[in-house]
LUMKENU-674720 format. One record per residue (C-alpha): x, y, z. Coordinates in steps of 0.5 Angstrom, whole numbers, plus 500, padded with zeros to 3 digits. Layout:
BEGIN
<rec px="X" py="Y" pz="Z"/>
...
# end
This chain:
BEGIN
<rec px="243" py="550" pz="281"/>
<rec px="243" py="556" pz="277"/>
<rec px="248" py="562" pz="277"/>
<rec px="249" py="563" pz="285"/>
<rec px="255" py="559" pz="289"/>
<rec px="253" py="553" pz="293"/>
<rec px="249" py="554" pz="298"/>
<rec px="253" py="551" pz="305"/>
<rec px="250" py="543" pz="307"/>
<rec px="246" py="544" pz="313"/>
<rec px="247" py="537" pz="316"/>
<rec px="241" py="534" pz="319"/>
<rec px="244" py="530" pz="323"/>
<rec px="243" py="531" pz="331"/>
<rec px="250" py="533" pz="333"/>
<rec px="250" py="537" pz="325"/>
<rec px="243" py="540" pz="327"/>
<rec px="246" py="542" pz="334"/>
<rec px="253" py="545" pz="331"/>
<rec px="248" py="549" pz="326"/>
<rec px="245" py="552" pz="332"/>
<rec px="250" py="555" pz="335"/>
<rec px="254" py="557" pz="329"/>
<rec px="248" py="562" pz="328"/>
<rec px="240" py="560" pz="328"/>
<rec px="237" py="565" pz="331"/>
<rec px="231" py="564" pz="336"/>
<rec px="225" py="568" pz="335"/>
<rec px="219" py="567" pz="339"/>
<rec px="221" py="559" pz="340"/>
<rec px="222" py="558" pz="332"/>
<rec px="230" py="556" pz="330"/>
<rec px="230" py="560" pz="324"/>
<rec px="236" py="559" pz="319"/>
<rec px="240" py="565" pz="318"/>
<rec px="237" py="572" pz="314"/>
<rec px="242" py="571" pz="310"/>
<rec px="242" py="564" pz="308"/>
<rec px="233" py="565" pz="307"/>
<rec px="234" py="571" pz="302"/>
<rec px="239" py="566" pz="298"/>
<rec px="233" py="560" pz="298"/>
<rec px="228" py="566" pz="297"/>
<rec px="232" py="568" pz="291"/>
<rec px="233" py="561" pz="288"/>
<rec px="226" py="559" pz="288"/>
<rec px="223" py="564" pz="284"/>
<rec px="229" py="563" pz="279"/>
<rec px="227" py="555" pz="279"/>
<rec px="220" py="557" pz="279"/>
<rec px="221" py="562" pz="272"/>
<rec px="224" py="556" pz="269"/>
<rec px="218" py="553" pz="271"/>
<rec px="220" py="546" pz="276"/>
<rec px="215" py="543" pz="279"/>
<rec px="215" py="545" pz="287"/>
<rec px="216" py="537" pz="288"/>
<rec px="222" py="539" pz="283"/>
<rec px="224" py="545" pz="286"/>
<rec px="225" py="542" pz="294"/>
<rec px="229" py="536" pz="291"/>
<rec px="234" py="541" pz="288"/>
<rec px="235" py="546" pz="293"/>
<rec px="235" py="540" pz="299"/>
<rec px="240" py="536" pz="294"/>
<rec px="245" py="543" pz="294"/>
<rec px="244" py="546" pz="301"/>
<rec px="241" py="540" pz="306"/>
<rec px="235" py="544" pz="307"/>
<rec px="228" py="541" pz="308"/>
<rec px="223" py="547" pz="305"/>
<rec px="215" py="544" pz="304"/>
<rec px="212" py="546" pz="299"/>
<rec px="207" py="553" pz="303"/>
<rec px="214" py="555" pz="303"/>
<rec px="215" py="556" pz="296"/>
<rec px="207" py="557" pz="295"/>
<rec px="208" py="563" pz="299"/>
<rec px="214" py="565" pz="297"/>
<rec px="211" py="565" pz="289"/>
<rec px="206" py="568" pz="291"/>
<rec px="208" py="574" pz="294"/>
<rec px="205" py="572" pz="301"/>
<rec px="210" py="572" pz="304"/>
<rec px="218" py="573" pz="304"/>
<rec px="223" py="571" pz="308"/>
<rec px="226" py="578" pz="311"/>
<rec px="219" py="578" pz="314"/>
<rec px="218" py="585" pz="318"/>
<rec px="227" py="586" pz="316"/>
<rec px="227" py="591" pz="311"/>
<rec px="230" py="589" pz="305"/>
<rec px="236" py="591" pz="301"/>
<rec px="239" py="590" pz="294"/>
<rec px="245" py="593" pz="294"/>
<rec px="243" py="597" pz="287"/>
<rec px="247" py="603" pz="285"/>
<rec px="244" py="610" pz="286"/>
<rec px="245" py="617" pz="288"/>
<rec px="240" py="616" pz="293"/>
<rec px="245" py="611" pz="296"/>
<rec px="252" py="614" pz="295"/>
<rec px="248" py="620" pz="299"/>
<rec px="247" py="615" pz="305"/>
<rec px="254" py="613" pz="304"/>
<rec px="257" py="619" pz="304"/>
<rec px="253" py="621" pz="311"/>
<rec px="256" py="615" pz="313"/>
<rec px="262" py="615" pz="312"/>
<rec px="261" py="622" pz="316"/>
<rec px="256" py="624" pz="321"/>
<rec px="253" py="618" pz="322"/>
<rec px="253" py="612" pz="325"/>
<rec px="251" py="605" pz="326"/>
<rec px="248" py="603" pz="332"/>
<rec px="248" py="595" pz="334"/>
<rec px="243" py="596" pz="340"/>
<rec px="242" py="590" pz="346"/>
<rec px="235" py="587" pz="342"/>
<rec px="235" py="583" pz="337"/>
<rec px="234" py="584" pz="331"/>
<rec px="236" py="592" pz="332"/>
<rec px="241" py="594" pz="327"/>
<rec px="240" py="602" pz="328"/>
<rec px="242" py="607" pz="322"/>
<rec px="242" py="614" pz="326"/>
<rec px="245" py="621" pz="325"/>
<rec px="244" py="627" pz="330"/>
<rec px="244" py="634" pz="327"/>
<rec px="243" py="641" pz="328"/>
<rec px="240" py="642" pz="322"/>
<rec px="234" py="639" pz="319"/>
<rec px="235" py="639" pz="313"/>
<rec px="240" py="635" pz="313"/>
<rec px="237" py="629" pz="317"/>
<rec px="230" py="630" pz="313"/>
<rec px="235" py="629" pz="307"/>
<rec px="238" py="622" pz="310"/>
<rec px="231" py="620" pz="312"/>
<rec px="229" py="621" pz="304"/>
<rec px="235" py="617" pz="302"/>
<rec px="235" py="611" pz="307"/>
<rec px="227" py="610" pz="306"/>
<rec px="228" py="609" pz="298"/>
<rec px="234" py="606" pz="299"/>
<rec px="230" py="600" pz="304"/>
<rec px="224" py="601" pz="299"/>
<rec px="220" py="605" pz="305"/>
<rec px="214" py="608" pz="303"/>
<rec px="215" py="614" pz="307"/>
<rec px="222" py="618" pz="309"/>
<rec px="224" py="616" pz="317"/>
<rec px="221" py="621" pz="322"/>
<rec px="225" py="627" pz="323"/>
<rec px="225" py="629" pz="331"/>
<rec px="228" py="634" pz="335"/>
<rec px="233" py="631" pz="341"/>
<rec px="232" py="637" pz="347"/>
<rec px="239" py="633" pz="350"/>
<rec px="242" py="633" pz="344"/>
<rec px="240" py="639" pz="341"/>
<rec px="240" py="636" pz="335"/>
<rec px="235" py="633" pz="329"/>
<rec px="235" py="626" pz="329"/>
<rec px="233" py="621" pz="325"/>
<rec px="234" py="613" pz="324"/>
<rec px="232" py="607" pz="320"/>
<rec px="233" py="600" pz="322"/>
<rec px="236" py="595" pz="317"/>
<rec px="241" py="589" pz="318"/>
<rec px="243" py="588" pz="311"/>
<rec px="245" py="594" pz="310"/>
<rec px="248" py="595" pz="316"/>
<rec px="251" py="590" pz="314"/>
<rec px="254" py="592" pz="308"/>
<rec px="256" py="598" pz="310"/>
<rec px="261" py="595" pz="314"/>
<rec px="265" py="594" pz="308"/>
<rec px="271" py="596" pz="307"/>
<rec px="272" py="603" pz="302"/>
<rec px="274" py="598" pz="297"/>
<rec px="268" py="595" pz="296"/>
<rec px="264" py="601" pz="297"/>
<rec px="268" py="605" pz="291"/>
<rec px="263" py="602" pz="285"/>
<rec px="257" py="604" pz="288"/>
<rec px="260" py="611" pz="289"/>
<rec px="263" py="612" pz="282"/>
<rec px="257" py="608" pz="278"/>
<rec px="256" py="615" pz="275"/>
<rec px="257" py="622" pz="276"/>
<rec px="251" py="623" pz="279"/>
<rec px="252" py="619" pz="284"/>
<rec px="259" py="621" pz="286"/>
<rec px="256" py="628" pz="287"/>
<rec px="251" py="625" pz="292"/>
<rec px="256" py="622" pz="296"/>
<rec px="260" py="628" pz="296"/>
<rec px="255" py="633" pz="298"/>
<rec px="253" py="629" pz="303"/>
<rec px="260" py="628" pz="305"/>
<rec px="261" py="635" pz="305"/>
<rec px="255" py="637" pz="308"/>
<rec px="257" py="633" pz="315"/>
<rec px="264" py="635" pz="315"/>
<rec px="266" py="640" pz="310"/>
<rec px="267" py="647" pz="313"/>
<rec px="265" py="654" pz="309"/>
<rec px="268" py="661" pz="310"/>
<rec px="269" py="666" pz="306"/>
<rec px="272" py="663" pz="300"/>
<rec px="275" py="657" pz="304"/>
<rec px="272" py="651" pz="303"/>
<rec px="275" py="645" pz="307"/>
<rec px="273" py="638" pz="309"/>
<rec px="275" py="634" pz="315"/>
<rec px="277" py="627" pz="317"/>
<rec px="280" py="622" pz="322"/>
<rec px="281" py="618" pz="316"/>
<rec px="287" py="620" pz="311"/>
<rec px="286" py="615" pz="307"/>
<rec px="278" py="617" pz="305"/>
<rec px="280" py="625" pz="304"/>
<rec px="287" py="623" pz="298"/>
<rec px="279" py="619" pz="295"/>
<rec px="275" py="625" pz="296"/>
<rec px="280" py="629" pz="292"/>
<rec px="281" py="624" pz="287"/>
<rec px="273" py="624" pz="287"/>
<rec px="273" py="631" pz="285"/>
<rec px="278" py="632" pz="280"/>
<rec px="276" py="626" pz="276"/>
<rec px="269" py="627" pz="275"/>
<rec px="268" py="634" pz="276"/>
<rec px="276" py="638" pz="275"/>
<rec px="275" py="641" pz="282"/>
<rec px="283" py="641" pz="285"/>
<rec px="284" py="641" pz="292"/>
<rec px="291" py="641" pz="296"/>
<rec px="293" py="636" pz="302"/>
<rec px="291" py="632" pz="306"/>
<rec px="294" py="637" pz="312"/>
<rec px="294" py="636" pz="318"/>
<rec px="290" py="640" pz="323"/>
<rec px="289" py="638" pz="329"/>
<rec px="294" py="633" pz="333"/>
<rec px="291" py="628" pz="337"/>
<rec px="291" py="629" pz="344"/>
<rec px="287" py="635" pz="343"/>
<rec px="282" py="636" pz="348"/>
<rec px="275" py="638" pz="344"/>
<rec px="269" py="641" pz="348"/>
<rec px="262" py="640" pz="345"/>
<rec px="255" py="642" pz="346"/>
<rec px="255" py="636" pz="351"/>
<rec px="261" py="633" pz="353"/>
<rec px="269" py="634" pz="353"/>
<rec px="273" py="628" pz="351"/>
<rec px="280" py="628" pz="348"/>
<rec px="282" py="627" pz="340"/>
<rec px="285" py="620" pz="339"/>
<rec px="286" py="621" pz="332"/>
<rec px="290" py="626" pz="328"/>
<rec px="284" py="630" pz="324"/>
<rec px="287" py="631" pz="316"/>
<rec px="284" py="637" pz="311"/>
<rec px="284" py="638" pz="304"/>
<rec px="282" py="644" pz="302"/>
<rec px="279" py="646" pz="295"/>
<rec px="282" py="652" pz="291"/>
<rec px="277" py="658" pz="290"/>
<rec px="279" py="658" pz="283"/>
<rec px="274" py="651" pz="283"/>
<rec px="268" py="654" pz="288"/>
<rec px="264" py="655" pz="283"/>
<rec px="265" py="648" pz="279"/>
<rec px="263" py="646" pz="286"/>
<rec px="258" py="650" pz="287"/>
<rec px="254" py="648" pz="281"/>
<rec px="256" py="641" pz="280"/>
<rec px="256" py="638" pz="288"/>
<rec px="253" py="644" pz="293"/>
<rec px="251" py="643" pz="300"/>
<rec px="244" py="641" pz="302"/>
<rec px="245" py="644" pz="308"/>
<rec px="242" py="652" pz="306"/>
<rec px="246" py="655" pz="311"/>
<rec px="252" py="653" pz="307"/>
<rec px="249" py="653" pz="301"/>
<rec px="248" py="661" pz="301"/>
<rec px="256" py="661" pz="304"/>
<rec px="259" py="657" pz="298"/>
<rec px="254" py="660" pz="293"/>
<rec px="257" py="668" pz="295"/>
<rec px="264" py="665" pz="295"/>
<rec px="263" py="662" pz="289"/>
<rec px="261" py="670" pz="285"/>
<rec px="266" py="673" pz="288"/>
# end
């Protein structure tokens, strides 16, 4: 087979046919399906046999031959065709660096959330806000990153009192639980998209008053990367992580009262650097925007 690694053997045994039930065949209105994962690397293998110009025939032997799995030829006519797909109604995702992406991880990694609901199939990407702004941009984002046509719909939550937008996808639920590590090259593939993480980072966890610029985390590990981020690419110094808030701290929100179970770490950016950061990351958020932009001038 061409480049990829080899596809895990299915046996096609009984006992194997059972043993790969229970291992991961997903149930869908009374079809086994193999798992998403394994479809996409079949699907993806096809159109490479198909380029090289093997025959269907050609095609179900060698991809039986290395993963034990029986494809009939409408499979592979559709898949070539473009009929159909094997990601059927999951929104497809190729992890390809961009600034669009680096900003959906940089939400992430701050105000948002994942949200693995009770349905199948149902892996929530969400984020509740009070400004609109805000979420409108992380629906833009997220719908170019999953090749929407249109942004995900913005809605006012009365019970929350937030703006709150969410999208759906397995595969990039899945990639975002990856560790920072395996994260760090879509982040740094280039300048811009380091400053789209930033500011959307930033924009979920940074504070502007006066001329203080701040940005908070639980996790001190991620704020030693954001200010290295931000002196490497763009020569803005910053000092800490200092810690702010012990853990145990009692913390009153606009809906509920809970106690901290983490210590909450700072960096704080130099005002000497407030104008680099002014024109090189910014806030979304406007409101912040025209904070940093007078702390900047003065």
């Amino acid at each position: 087979m061409s480049g990829t690694e080899p596809i895990p053997a299915i046996s096609t045994s009984p006992e194997g046919a059972k043993m790969g039930v229970r291992q991961g065949r997903e149930q869908r209105k009374g079809r086994r399906l193999l798992p998403l994962e394994l479809r996409l690397r079949l699907y993806d293998e096809v159109l490479q046999l198909r380029g090289q110009g093997l025959s269907y025939s050609d095609i179900i032997e060698r991809i039986h031959d290395f993963s034990g799995v029986g494809l009939r030829k409408s499979h592979i006519s559709d898949w070539v065709r473009g009929t159909h797909a094997p990601h059927g109604k999951v929104n497809r995702f190729d992890a390809k660096s961009s600034p669009e992406l680096a900003s959906v991880i940089g939400v992430m990694l701050s105000d948002g959330s994942r949200h693995l609901h009770g349905r199948q199939y149902h892996y929530g990407l969400w984020l509740g806000v009070k400004d609109g702004e805000f979420a409108e941009g992380f629906g833009r984002d997220l719908a170019k990153v999953l090749g929407r046509g249109k942004p995900y719909r913005t809605r006012w939550s009365q019970r929350r009192r937030r703006w709150v937008v969410e999208g759906c996808s397995r595969l990039l639920y899945k990639f975002l639980q990856q560790p920072l590590e395996e994260l760090k090259p879509f982040i740094e593939h280039s300048k811009d998209c380091a400053a789209a993480f930033l500011r959307a980072f930033f924009d979920g966890e940074g504070c502007i008053h006066r001329r203080r610029l701040t940005v908070c985390s639980t996790d001190k590990q991620l704020l030693i990367y954001i200010k290295e981020l931000l002196k490497r690419y763009f020569d803005i110094d910053s000092t800490g992580p200092h810690l702010g808030q012990k853990s145990g701290r009692v913390i009153h929100t606009h809906t509920k009262l809970y106690r901290s179970k983490k210590d909450c770490y700072y960096i704080y950016v130099r005002r000497s650097s407030l104008p680099r950061f002014y024109e090189a990351i910014g806030f979304a958020i406007q409101r912040k925007q025209r904070r940093l932009a007078k702390a900047a001038k003065q």
